[in-house]
C-alpha positions in Angstrom: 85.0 129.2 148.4 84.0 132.7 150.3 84.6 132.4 153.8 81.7 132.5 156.6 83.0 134.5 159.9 80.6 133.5 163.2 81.0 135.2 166.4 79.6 135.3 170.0 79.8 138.0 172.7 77.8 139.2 175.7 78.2 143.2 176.0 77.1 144.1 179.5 74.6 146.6 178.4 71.1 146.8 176.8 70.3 146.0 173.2 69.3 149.6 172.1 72.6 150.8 173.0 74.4 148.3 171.1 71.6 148.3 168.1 72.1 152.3 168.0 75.8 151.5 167.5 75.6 149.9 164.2 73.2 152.7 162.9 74.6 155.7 163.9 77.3 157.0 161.9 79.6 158.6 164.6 79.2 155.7 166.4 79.4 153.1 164.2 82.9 155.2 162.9 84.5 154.8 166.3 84.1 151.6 166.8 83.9 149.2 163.7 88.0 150.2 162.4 90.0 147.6 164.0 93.2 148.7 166.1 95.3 150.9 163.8 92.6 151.9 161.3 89.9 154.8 160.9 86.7 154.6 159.7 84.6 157.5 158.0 81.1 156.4 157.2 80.3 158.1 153.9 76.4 157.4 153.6 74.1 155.8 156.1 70.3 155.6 155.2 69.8 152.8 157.8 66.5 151.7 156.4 65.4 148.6 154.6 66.7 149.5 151.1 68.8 152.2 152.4 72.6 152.0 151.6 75.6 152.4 153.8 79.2 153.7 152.4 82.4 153.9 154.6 86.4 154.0 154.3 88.8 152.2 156.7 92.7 154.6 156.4 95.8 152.3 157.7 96.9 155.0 159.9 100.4 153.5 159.2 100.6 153.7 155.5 97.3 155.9 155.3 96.0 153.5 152.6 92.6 153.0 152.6 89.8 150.3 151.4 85.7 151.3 151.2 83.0 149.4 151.0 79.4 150.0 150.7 75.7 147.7 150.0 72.3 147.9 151.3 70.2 147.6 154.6 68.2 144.4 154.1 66.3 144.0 157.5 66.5 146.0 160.8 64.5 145.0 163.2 65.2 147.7 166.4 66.9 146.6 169.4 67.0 143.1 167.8 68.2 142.4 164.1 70.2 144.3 161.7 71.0 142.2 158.0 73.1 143.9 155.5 75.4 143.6 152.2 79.3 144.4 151.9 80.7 144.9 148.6 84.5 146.2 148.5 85.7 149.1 145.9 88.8 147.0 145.2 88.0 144.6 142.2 90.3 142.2 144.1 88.1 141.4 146.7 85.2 140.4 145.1 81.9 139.2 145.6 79.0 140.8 148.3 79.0 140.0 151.8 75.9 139.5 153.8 76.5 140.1 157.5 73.4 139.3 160.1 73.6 140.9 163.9 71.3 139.7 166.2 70.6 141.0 169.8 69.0 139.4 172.7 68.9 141.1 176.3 70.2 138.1 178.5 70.6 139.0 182.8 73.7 140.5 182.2 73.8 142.6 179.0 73.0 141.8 175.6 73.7 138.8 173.5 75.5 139.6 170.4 75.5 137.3 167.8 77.3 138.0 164.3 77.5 135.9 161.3 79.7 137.6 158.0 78.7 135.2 154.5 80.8 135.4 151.7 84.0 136.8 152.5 86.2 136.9 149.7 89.0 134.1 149.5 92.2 136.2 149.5 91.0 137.5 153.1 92.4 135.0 155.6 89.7 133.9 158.4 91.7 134.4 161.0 93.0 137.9 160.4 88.8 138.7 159.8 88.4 137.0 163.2 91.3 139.2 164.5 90.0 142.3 163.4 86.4 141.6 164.7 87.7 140.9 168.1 89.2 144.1 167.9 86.6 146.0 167.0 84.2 144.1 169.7 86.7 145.1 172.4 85.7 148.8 171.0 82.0 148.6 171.1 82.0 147.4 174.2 84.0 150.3 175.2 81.4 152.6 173.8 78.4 151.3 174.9 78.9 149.7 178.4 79.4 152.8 180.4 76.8 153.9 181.6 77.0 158.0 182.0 73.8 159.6 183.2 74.9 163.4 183.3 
């Protein structure tokens, strides 16, 4: 049975910031690679219908995995819905991941649900690497820097 990955954060900044962080490519390429890895986002249409591409490189072993699907819903500042599907026939199947935003007094409420992760990818290292790469966007998009 595919896996479902659920986690909860408050970022102390406001939605558009973090919304613009999973929908622009530099952005979203600094922050989404978990510790040790680099991203290179290939494609992003980030429109309903529009399709996303990007590549993760172990910068230990400089192997890398891609993965790529389609913008389902975006609704700005609040709701992003998208697929996964891996290159590697050995992870298979298509991953739905839902991010929802809510401003809250202290930032923004981040909530992010990943459906269908394939089987031979452990919950806990998915849960490791999201942690990771939360610690990141928060890094990016709390600082406020006004000149």
């Amino acid at each position: 049975m595919p896996n479902t990955i659920r986690l909860h954060r408050v970022i102390a900044t406001r939605p558009e910031k973090v919304y613009r962080a999973f929908i622009e490519p530099d952005a979203l390429a600094s922050w989404l690679p978990p510790f040790g890895f680099l991203g290179t986002v290939e494609q992003l249409d980030a429109r309903e219908g529009g399709q996303h591409r990007m590549s993760f490189r172990n910068f230990t072993t400089g192997r890398s995995h891609s993965f790529g699907g389609t913008y389902l819903e975006l609704v700005p500042n609040e709701r992003l819905v998208y697929t996964d599907v891996f290159d590697d026939p050995g992870l298979p199947g298509e991953i739905t991941v839902t991010v929802e935003m809510k401003a809250v007094p202290f930032g923004t409420e981040l909530v992010i649900q990943q459906q269908g992760v394939p089987d031979v990818i452990p919950a806990d290292a998915c849960y490791l690497g999201w942690q990771e790469s939360l610690q990141k966007l928060a890094r990016l998009v709390e600082p406020e820097i006004n000149h």
